[in-house]
N, CA, C and O atoms as a GROMACS GRO file, in nm:
protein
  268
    1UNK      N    1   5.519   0.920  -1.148
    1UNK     CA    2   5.386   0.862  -1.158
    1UNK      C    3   5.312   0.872  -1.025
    1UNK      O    4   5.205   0.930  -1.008
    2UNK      N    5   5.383   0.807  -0.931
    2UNK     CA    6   5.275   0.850  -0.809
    2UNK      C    7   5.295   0.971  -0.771
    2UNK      O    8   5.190   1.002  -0.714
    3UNK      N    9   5.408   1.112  -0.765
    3UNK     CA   10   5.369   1.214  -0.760
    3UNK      C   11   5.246   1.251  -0.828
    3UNK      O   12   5.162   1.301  -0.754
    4UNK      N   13   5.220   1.242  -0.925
    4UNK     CA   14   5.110   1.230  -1.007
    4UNK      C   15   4.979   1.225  -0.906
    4UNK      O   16   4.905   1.312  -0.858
    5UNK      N   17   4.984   1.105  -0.898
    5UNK     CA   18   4.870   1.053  -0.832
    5UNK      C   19   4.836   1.106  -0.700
    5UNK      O   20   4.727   1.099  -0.644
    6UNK      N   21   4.954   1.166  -0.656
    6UNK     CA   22   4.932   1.227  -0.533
    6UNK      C   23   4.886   1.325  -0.565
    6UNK      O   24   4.783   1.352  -0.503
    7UNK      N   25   4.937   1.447  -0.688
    7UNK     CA   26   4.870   1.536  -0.690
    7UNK      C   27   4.684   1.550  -0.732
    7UNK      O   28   4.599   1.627  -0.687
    8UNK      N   29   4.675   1.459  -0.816
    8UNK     CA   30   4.545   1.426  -0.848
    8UNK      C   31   4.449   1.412  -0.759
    8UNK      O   32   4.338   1.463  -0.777
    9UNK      N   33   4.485   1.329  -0.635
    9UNK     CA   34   4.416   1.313  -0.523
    9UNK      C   35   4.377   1.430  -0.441
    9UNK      O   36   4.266   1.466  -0.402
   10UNK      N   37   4.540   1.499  -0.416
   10UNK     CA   38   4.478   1.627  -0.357
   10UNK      C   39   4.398   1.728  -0.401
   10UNK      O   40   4.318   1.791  -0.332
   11UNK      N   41   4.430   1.748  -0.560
   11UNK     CA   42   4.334   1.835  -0.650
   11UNK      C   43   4.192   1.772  -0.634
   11UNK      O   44   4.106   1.860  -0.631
   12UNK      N   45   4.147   1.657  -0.625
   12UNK     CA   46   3.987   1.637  -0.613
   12UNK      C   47   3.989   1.614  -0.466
   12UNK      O   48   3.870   1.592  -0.443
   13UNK      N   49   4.055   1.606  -0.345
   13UNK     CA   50   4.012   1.623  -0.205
   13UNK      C   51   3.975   1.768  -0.176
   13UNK      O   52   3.891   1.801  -0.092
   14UNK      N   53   4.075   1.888  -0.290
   14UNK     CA   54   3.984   2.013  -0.250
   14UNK      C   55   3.895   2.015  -0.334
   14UNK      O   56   3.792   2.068  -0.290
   15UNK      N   57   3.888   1.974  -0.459
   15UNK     CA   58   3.767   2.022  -0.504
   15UNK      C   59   3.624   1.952  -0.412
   15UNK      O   60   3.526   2.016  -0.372
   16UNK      N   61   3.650   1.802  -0.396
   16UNK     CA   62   3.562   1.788  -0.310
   16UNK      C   63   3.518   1.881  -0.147
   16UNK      O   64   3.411   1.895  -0.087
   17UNK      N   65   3.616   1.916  -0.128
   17UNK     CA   66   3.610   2.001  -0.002
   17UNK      C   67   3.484   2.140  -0.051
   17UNK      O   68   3.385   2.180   0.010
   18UNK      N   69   3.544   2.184  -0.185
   18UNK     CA   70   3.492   2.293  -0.195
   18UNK      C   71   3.308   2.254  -0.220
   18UNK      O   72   3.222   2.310  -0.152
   19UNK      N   73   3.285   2.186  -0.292
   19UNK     CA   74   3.170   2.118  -0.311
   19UNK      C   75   3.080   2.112  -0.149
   19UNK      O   76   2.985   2.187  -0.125
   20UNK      N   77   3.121   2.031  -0.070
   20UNK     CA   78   3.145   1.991   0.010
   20UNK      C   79   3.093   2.110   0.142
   20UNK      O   80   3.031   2.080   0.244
   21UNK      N   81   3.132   2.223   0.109
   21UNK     CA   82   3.120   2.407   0.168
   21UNK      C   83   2.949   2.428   0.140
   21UNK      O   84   2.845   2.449   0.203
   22UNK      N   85   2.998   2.408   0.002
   22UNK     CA   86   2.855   2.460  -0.071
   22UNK      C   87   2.771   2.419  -0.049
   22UNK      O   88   2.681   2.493  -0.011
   23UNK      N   89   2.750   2.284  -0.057
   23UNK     CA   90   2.622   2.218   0.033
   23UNK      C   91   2.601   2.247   0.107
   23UNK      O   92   2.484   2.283   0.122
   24UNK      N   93   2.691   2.257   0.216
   24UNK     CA   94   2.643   2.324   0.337
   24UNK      C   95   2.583   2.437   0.349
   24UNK      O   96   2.468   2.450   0.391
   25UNK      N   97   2.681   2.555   0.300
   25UNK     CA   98   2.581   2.691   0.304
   25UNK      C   99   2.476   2.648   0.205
   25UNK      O  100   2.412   2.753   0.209
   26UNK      N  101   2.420   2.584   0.130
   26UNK     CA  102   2.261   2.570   0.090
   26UNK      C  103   2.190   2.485   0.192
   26UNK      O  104   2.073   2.501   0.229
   27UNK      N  105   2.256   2.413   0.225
   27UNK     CA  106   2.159   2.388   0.311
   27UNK      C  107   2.119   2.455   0.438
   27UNK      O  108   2.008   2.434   0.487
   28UNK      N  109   2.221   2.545   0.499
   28UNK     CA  110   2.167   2.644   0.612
   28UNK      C  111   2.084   2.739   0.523
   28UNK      O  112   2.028   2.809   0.607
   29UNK      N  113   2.057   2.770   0.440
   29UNK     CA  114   1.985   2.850   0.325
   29UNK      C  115   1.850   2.787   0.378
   29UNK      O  116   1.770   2.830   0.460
   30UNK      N  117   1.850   2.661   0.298
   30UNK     CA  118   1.707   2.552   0.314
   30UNK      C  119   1.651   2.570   0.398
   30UNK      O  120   1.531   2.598   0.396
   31UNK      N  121   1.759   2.555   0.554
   31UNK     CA  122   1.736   2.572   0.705
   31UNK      C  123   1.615   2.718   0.723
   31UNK      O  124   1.498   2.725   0.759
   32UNK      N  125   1.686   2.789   0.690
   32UNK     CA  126   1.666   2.972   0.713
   32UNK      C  127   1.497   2.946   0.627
   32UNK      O  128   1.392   2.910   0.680
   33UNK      N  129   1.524   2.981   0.483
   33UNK     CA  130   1.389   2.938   0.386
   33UNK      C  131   1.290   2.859   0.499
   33UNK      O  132   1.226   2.927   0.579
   34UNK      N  133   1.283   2.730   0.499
   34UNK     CA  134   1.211   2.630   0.568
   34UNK      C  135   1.139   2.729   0.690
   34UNK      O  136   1.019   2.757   0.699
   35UNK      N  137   1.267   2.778   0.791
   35UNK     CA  138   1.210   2.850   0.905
   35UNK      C  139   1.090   3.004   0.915
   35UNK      O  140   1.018   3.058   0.998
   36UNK      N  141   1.132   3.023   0.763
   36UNK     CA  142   1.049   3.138   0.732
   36UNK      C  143   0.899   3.088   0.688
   36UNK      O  144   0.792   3.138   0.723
   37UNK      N  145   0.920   2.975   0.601
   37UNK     CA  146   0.788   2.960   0.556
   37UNK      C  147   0.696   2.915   0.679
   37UNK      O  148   0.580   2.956   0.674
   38UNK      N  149   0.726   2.852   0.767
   38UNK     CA  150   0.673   2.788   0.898
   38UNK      C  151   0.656   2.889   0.935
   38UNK      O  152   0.542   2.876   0.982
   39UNK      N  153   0.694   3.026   0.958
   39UNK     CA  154   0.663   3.119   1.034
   39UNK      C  155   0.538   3.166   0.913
   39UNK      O  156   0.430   3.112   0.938
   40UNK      N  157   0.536   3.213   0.847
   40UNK     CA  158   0.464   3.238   0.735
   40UNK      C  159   0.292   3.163   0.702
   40UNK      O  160   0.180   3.205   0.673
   41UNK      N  161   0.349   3.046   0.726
   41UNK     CA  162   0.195   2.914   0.713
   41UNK      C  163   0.143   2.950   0.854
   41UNK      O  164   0.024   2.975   0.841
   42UNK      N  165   0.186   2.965   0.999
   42UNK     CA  166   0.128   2.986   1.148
   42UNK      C  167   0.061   3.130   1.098
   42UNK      O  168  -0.058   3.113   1.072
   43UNK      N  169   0.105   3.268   1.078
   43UNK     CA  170   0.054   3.343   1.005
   43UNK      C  171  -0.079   3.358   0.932
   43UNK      O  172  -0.179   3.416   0.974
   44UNK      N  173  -0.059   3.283   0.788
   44UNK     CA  174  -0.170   3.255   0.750
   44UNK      C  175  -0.305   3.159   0.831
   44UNK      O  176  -0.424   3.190   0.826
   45UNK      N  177  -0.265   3.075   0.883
   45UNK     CA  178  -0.346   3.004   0.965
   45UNK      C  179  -0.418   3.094   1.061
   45UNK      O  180  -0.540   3.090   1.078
   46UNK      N  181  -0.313   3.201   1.142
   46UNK     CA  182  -0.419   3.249   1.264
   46UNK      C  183  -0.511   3.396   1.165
   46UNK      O  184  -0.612   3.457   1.202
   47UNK      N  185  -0.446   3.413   1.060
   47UNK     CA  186  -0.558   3.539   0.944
   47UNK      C  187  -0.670   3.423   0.930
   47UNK      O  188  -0.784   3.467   0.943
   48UNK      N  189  -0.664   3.305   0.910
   48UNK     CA  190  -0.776   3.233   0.837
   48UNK      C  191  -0.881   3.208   0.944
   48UNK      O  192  -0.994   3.178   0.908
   49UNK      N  193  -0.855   3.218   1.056
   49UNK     CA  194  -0.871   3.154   1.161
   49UNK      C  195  -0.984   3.316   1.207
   49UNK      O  196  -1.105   3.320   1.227
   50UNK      N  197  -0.890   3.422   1.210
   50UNK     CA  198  -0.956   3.493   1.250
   50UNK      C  199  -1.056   3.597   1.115
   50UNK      O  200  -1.106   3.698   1.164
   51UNK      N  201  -1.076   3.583   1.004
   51UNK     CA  202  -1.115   3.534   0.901
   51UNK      C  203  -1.276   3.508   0.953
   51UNK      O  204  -1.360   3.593   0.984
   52UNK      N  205  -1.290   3.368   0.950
   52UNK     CA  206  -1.357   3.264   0.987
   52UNK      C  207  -1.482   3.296   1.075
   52UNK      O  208  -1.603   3.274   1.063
   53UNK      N  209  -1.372   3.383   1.208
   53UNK     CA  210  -1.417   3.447   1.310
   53UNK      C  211  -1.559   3.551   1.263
   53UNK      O  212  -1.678   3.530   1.289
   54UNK      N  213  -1.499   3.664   1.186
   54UNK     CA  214  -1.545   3.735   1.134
   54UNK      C  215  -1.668   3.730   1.062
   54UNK      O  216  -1.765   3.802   1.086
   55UNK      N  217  -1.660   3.619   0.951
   55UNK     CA  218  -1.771   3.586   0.924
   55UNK      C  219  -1.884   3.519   1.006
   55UNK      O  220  -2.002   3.534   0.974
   56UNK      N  221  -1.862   3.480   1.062
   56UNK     CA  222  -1.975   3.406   1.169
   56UNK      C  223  -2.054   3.517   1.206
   56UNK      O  224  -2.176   3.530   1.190
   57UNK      N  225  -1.957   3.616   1.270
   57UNK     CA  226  -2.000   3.747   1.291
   57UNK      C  227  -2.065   3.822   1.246
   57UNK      O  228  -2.139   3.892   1.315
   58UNK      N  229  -2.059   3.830   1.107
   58UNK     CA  230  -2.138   3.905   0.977
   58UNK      C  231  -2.280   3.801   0.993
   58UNK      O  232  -2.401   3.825   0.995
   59UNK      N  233  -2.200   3.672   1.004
   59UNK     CA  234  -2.384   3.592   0.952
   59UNK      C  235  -2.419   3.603   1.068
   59UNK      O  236  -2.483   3.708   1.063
   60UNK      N  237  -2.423   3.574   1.159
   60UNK     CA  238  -2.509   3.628   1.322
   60UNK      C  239  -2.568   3.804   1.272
   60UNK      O  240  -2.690   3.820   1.266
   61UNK      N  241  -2.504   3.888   1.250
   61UNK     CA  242  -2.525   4.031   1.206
   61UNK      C  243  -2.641   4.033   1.087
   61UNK      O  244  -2.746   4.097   1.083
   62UNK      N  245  -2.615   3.990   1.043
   62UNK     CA  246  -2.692   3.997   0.886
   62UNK      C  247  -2.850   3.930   0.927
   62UNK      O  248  -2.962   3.967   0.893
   63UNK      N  249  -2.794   3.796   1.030
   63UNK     CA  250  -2.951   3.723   1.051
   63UNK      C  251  -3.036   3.817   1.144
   63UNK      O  252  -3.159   3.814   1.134
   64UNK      N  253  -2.992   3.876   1.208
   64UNK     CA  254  -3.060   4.012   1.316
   64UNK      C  255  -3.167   4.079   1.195
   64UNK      O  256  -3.288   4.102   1.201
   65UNK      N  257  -3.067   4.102   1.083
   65UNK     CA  258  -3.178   4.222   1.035
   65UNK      C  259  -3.253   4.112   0.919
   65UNK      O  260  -3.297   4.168   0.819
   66UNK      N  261  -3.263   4.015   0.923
   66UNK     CA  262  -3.383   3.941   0.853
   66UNK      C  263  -3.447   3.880   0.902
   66UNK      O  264  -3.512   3.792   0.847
   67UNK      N  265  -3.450   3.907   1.024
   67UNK     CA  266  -3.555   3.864   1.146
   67UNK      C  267  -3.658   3.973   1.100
   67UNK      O  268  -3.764   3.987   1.160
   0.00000   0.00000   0.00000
């Protein structure tokens, strides 16, 4: 009986172990993902940014010739 129980224990200490792995590599996943999209949103921000730029440019341009 407590062999038993001993084995039981160890069978869910690895399964927990293995569980346990997996989270982890998803969460360095999450890590990696997360770090990309941040790189990705700074990106879009400095296109929008310079974007923005552009148009000002056009409407300064455009108001020249409706003078």
């Amino acid at each position: 009986r407590i062999k038993d129980m001993s084995t039981q224990i160890a069978t869910a200490s690895e399964e927990q172990s293995v569980v346990a792995d997996d989270v982890n590599q998803r969460m360095v996943q999450i890590d990696a993902i997360s770090a990309e999209t941040m790189v990705g949103a700074a990106q879009i921000a400095e296109t929008s940014r310079s974007l923005a730029e552009l148009a000002e440019r056009l409407h300064t341009v455009s108001a020249q010739f409706r003078a």
